[in-house]
DOKEGU-547851 format. One line per field, with one value per residue (C-alpha): residue in one letter; x, y, z. Coordinates in nm, 4 decimals. Layout:
<nodes>
aa	c(A_...)
X	c(X_...)
Y	c(Y_...)
Z	c(Z_...)
</nodes>
This chain:
<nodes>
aa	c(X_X_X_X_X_X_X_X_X_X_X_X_X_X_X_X_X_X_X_X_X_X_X_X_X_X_X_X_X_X_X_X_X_X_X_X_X_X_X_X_X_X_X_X_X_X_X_X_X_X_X_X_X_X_X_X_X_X_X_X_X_X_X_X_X_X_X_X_X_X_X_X_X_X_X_X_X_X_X_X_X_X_X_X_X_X_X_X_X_X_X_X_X_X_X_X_X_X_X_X_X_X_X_X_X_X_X_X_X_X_X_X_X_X_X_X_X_X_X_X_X_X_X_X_X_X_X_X_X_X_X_X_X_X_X_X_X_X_X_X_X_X_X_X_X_X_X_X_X_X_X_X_X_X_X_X_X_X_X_X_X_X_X_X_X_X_X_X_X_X_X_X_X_X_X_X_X_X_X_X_X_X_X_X_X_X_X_X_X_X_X_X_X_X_X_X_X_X_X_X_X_X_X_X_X_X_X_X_X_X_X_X_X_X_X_X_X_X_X_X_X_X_X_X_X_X_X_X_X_X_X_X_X_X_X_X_X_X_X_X_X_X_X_X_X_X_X_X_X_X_X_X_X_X_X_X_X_X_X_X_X)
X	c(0.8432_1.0583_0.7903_0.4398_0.3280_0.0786_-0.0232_-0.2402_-0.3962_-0.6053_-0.7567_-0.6394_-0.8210_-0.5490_-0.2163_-0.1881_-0.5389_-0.4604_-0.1603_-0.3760_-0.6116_-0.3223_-0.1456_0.2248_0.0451_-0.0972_0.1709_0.4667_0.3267_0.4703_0.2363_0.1980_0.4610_0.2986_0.0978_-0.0075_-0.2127_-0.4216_-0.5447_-0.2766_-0.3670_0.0047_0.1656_0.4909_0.6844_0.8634_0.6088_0.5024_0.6748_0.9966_0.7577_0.5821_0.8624_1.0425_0.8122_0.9812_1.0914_0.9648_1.0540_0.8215_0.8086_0.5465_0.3613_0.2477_-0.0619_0.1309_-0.1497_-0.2940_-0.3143_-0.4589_-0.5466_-0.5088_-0.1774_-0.0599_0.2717_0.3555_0.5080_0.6925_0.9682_1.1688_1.2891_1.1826_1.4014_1.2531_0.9775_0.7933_0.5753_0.6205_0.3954_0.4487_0.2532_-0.1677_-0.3637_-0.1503_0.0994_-0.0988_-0.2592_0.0058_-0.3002_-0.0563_0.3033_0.4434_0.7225_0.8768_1.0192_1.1586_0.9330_0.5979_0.4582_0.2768_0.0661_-0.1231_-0.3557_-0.6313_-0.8685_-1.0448_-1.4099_-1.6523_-1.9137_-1.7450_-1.9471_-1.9533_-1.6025_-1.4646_-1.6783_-1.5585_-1.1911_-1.2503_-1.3465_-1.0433_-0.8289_-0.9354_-0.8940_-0.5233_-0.4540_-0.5848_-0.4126_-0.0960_-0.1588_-0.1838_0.1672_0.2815_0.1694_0.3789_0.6550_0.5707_0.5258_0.3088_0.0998_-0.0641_-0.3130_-0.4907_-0.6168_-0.9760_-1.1101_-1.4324_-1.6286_-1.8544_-1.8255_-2.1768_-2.4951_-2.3373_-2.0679_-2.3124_-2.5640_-2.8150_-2.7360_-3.1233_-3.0844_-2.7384_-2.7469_-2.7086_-2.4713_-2.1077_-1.9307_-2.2188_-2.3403_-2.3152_-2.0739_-1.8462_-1.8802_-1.8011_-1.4656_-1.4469_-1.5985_-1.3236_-1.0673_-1.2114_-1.2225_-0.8280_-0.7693_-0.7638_-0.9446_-1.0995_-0.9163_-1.2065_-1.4729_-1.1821_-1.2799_-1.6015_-1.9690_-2.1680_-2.2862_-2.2215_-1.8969_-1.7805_-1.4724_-1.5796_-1.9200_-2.0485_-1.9427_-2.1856_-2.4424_-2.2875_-2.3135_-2.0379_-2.2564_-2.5509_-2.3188_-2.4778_-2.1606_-1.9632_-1.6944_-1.5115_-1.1008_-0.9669_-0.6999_-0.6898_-0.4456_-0.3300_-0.4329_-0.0971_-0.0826_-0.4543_-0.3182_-0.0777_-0.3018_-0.3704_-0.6841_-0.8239_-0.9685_-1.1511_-1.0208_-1.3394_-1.2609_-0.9644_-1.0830_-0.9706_-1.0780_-1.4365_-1.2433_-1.0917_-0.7813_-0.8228_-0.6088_-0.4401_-0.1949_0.0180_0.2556_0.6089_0.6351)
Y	c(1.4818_1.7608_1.9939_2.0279_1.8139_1.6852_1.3635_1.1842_0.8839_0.7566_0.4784_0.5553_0.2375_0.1361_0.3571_0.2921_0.3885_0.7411_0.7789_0.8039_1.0504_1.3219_1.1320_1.2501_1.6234_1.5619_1.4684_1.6236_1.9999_1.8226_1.9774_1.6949_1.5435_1.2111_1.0139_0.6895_0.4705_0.1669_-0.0319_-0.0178_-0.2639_-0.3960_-0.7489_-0.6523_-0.2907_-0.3975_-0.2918_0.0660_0.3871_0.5275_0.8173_0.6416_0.4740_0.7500_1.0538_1.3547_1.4160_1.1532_0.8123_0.5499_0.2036_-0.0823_-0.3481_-0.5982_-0.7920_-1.1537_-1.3899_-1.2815_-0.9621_-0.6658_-0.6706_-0.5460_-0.3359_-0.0184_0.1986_0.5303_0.8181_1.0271_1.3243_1.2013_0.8508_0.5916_0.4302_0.0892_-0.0072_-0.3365_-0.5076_-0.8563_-0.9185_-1.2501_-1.5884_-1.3733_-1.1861_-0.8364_-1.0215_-1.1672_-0.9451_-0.6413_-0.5084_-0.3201_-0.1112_0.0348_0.2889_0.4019_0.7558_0.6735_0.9652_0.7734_0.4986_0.5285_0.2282_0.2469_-0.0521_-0.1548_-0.3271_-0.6207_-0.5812_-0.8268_-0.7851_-1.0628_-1.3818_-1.4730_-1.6227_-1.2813_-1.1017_-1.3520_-1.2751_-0.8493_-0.9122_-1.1827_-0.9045_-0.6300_-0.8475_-0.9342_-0.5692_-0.4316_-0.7002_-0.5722_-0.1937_-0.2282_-0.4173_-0.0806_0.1544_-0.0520_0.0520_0.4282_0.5408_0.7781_0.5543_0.6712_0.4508_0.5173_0.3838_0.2772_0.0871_-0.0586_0.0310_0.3901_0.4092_0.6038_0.6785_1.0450_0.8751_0.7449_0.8625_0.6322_0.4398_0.2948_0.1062_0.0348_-0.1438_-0.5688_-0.4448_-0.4969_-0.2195_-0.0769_-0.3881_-0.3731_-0.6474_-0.4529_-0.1164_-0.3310_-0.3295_0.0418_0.0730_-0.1142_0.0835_0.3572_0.1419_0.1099_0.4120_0.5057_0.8345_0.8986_1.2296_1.3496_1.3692_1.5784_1.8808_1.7592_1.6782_1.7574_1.4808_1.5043_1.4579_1.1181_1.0127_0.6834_0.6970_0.4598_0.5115_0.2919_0.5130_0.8588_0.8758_1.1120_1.3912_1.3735_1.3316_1.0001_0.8917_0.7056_0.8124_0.4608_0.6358_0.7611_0.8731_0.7815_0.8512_0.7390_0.9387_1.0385_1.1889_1.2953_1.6333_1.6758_1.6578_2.0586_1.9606_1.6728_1.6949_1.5370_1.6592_1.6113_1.8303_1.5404_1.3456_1.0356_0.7442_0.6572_0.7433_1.0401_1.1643_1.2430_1.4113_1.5099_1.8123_1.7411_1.9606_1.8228_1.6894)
Z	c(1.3352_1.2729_1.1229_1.0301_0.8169_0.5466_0.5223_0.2422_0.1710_-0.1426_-0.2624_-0.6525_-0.8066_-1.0111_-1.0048_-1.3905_-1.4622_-1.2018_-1.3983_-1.7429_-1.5069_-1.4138_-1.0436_-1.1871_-1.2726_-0.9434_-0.7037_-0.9023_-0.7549_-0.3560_-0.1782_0.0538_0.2726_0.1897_0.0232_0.0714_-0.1865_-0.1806_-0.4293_-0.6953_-0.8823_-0.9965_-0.8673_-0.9975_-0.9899_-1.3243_-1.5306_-1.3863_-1.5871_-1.4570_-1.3981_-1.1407_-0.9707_-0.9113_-0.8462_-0.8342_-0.4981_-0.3395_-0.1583_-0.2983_-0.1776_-0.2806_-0.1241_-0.4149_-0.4340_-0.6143_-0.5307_-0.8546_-1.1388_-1.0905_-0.7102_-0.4015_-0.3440_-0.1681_-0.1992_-0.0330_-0.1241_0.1515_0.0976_0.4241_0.3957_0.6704_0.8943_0.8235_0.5903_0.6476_0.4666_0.6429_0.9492_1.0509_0.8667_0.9430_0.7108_0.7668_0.4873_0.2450_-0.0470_-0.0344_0.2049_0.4094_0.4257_0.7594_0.7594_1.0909_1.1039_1.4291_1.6370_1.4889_1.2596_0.9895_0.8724_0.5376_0.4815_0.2243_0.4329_0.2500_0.1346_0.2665_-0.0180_-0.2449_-0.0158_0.3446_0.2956_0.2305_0.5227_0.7505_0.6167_0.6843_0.9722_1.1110_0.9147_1.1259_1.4746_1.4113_1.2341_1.6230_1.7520_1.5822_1.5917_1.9463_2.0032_1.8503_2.1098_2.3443_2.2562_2.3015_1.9361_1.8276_1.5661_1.2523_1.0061_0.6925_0.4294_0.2863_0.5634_0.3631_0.6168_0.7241_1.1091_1.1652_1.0159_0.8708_0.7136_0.4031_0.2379_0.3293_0.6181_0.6232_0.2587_0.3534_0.7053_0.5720_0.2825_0.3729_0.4453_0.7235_0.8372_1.2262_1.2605_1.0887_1.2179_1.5569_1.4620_1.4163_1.7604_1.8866_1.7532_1.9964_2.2714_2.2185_2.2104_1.8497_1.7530_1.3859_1.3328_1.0533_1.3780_1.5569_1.3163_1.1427_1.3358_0.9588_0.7244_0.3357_0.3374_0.1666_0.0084_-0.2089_-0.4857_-0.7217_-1.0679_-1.2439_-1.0510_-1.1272_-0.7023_-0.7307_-0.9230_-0.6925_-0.3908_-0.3171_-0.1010_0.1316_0.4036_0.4154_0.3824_0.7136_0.8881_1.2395_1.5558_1.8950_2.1996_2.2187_1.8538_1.8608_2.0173_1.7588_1.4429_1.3618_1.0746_0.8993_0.5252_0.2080_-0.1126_-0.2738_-0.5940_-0.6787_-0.9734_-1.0797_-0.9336_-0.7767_-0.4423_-0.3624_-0.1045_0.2223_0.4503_0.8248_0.9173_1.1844_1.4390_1.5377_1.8341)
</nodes>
């Protein structure tokens, strides 16, 4: 890293539908370094706007959801170029759904992933949770190789009891059952580090609401979209952030600042 930087992630629920809502206002004022965005909605780049494609100055690159329309997807947007972007992870989970996109700047990794949700039936619980043991699986292989490793993305799940509003209501729905929320614990135990908690110890802060609900006006919320860090890179991250005032979408961005290396 050869400067401070400013790293985003949001989950935009549909990048057409965020387009409609302001994104190209949005991200045309580059006040981020980048941006990384899940759930795109689009199996095929053909039939986005120039606009979107090609973001004033940014780098954008796409990972595709083609198993079927209107699903899944992620893409990033980042003002320095990557040495490699990958979005092939062997014949596992990590390819299948355009779930995730890595990009290696060489001095770190940055991984930007929509984890599955596990609400759908047991079938799809079982599959979030076999997702998140070969994404460890694979997110530790990185660290051997002495990078300093960044993820993101919405991770469908609320670590603790402050990261929702009601935990109680919430604790045999998917997305804070315990089973789950195992899986975040084991990210710790690798030596991952939820970079929000670095700066944060208050409740009431939440980056995902229920529209149908109007959650979002009473601040009836979830904190399911992270950011987290290496060891290594932990001491590197200057702040961590929700941009809670961002509209458009039932999610909205969250954020790290990091110091070069």
């Amino acid at each position: 890293m050869s400067k401070e930087k400013t790293l985003l992630s949001w989950n935009v629920n549909g990048i057409r539908a965020a387009e409609r809502k302001g994104f190209l206002n949005w991200i045309d004022k580059g006040l981020y370094d980048i941006v990384c965005v899940q759930e795109t909605k689009v199996n095929d780049t053909s039939l986005l706007s120039d606009a979107v494609l090609q973001t004033n100055g940014y780098h954008a690159y796409w990972n595709c959801a083609t198993e079927k329309k209107g699903y899944s997807g992620v893409a990033v947007y980042t003002k320095e170029e990557p040495l490699v972007v990958k979005t092939d992870f062997g014949k596992n989970l990590l390819s299948k759904e355009g779930r995730m996109l890595e990009c290696d700047f060489d001095d770190y990794i940055l991984l930007n992933i929509y984890f599955p949700n596990g609400g759908m039936s047991p079938e799809r619980l079982a599959y979030k949770l076999e997702f998140y043991k070969q994404f460890l699986r694979y997110v530790q292989s990185l660290r051997k190789k002495c990078k300093h490793v960044i993820f993101c993305g919405d991770l469908n799940t609320a670590h603790g009891a402050i990261d929702l509003a009601r935990p109680k209501e919430n604790v045999e729905h998917s997305g804070f059952m315990p089973i789950e929320r195992e899986w975040l614990d084991r990210f710790v135990e690798a030596g991952f580090v939820d970079t929000f908690r670095l700066f944060h110890q208050e409740g009431g802060q939440y980056s995902y609401w229920d529209m149908k609900t109007r959650a979002r006006d009473r601040n009836v919320g979830w904190r399911i979209d992270y950011f987290w860090v290496d060891d290594l890179t932990k001491k590197l991250v200057i702040d961590a952030f929700i941009l809670s005032e961002v509209m458009g979408s039932d999610h909205c961005p969250v954020g790290i600042r990091i110091k070069s290396i």
